[in-house]
C-alpha positions in Angstrom: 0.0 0.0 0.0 0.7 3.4 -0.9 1.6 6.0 1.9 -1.6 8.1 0.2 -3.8 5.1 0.7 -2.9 4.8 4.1 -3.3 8.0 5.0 -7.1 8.1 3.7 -8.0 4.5 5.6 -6.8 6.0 8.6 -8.8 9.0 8.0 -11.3 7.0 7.5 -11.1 4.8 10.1 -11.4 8.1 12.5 -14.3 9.0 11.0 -16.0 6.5 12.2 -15.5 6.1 15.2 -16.2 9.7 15.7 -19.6 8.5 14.7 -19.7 5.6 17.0 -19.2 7.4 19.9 -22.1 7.9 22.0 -22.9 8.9 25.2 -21.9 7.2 28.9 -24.7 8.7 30.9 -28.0 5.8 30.6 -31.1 7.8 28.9 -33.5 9.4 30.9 -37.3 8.6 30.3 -39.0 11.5 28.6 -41.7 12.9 30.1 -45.0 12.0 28.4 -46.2 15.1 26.5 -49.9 15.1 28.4 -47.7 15.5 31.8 -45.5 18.3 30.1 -48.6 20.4 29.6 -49.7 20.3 33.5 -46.9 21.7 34.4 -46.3 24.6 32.4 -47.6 27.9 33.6 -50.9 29.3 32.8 -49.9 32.6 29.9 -50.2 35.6 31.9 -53.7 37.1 31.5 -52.5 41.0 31.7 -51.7 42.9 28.4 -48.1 44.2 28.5 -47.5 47.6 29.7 -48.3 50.2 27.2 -45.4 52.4 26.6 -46.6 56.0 26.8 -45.7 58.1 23.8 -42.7 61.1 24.1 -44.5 64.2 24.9 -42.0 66.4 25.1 -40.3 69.5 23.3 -37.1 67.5 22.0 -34.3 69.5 23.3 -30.5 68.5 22.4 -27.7 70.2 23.3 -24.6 70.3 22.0 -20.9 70.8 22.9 -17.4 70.6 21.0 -14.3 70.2 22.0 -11.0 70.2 20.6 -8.6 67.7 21.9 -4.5 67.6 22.4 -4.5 66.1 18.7 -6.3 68.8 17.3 -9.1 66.4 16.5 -12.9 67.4 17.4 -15.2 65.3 19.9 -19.0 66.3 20.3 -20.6 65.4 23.3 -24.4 65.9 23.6 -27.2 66.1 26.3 -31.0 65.0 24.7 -34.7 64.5 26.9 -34.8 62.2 23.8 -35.4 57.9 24.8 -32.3 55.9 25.5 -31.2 53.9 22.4 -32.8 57.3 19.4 -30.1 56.6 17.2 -28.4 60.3 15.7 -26.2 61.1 13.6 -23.5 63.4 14.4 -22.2 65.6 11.5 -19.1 67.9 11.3 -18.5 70.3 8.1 -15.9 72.7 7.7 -17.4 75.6 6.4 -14.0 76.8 3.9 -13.9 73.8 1.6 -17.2 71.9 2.6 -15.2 68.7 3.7 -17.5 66.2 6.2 -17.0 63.8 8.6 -20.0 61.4 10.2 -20.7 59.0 13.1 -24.1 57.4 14.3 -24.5 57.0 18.0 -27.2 56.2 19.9 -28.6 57.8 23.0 -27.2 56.8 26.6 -28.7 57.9 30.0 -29.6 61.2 28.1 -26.4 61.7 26.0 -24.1 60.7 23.6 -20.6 61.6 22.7 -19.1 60.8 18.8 -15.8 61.4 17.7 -13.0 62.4 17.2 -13.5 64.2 13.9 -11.3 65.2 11.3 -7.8 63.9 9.6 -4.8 62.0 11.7 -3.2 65.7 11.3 -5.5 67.7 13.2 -8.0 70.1 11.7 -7.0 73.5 10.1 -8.4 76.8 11.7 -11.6 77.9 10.8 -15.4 78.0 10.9 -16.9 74.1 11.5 -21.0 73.1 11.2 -21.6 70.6 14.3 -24.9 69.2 13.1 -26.8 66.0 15.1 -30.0 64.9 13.5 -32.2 62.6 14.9 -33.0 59.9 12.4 -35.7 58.6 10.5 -38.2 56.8 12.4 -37.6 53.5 9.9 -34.1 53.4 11.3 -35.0 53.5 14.8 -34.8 50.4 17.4 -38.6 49.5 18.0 -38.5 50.3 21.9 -37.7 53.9 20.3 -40.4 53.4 17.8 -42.9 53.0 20.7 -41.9 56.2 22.1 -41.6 58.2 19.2 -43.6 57.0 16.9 -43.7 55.1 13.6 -42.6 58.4 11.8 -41.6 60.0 14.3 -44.6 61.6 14.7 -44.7 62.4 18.8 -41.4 65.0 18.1 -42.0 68.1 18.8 -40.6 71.5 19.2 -38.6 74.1 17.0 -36.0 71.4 16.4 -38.1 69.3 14.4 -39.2 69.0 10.7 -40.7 67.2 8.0 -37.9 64.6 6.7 -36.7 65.4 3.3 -37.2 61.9 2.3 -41.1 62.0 3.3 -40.1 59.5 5.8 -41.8 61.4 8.8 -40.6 63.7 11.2 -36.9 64.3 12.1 -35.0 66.9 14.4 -31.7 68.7 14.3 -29.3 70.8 16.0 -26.9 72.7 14.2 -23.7 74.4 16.2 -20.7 76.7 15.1 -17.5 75.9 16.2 -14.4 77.7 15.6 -11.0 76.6 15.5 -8.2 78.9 16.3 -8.4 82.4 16.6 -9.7 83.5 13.5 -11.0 82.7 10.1 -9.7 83.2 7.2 -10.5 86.5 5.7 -11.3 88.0 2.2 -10.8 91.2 1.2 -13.8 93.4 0.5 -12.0 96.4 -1.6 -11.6 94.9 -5.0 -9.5 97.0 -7.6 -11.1 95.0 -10.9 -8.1 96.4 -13.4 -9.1 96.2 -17.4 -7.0 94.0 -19.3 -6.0 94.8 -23.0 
C-alpha cells in the first residue's frame, strides 16, 4: 500500500469512530407530553405595559471640544429615549469637507468622535450638526416612544424629513478653530485687461 492510501483508511477509520461514539450517561425517560402540559404555567392574562408616547419638546444640546490632537469630539445632552439613534455631522465651512458618526442615545447623552484627519483640523469656521433619524431606522422600543414616523417629536428642532419618511429633528452648532477665520478682502480693484 501506498503512503496516500494509508493515510485516507486512517482517515477514514477516525471517522467512524467519531460517529460511533455515544454517550456514557444511561437515557432518561421523557416525560410523556400530556404530563408536560400540566406543568407549564398558565400565559399571563395581563396585556403588557403600554409604553406612553414622548411628549415632550425634544431639546439637544450640544458641545465641541478640541482635543491635544487637534481632532474634534461632540458630546451631547438630549430628553430624547435611551437607544434614538443620531447622527452626528461635522462640516468645515471653507472647503465643505465632512465627517460622520451614528451613535445612539445613553442615560440622556451621547458623545461621537473624534473628527477630522490624523493631522489635526486647520483653523476655521466648523458646522456641528446632530440629526435625529428617520423613524424607519430606529430600534422599535424607540419606535414605541416616538412613533412610527416620528410623529410624537415636537418642538422648533423638528421637521418634516426630506425623504417623506416622517418627522426628524436637528441641531446645528458653530465651532471655531483657532483664533480667526480666514478672511477676504472686501475692496476689490477690478483692473481692465487689453
Amino acid at each position: 500500500m501506498t503512503a496516500w492510501v494509508r493515510v485516507i483508511l486512517a482517515g477514514m477509520v477516525l471517522v467512524w469512530l467519531a460517529g460511533c461514539g455515544g454517550s456514557e450517561e444511561p437515557a432518561s425517560d421523557p416525560t410523556p407530553v400530556a404530563e408536560m402540559a400540566e406543568e407549564s404555567p398558565e400565559p399571563d392574562t395581563e396585556e403588557a405595559t403600554e409604553v406612553p408616547p414622548f411628549d415632550e419638546v425634544v431639546t439637544i444640546d450640544v458641545a465641541s471640544r478640541l482635543g491635544q490632537d487637534r481632532r474634534l469630539t461632540v458630546e451631547g445632552e438630549t430628553n430624547l429615549p435611551d437607544d434614538t439613534r443620531l447622527q452626528v455631522l461635522v462640516e468645515r465651512e471653507l472647503s465643505g469637507v465632512r465627517w460622520r458618526e451614528r451613535v445612539s442615545v445613553a442615560q440622556g447623552g451621547f458623545v461621537a468622535g473624534p473628527f477630522g484627519p490624523g493631522s489635526g483640523l486647520p483653523d476655521g469656521g466648523y458646522l456641528v450638526t446632530v440629526d435625529v433619524q428617520e423613524g424607519s431606522v430606529q430600534p422599535a422600543s424607540v419606535r414605541d416612544r416616538l412613533g412610527k414616523e416620528n410623529e410624537h417629536l415636537q418642538g422648533p428642532l423638528v421637521e418634516q424629513s426630506r425623504h417623506g419618511l416622517g418627522q426628524v429633528a436637528s441641531r446645528s452648532q458653530r465651532f471655531l478653530v483657532g483664533s480667526e477665520t480666514r478672511r477676504t478682502l472686501d475692496h476689490v480693484e477690478v483692473m481692465e485687461v487689453e
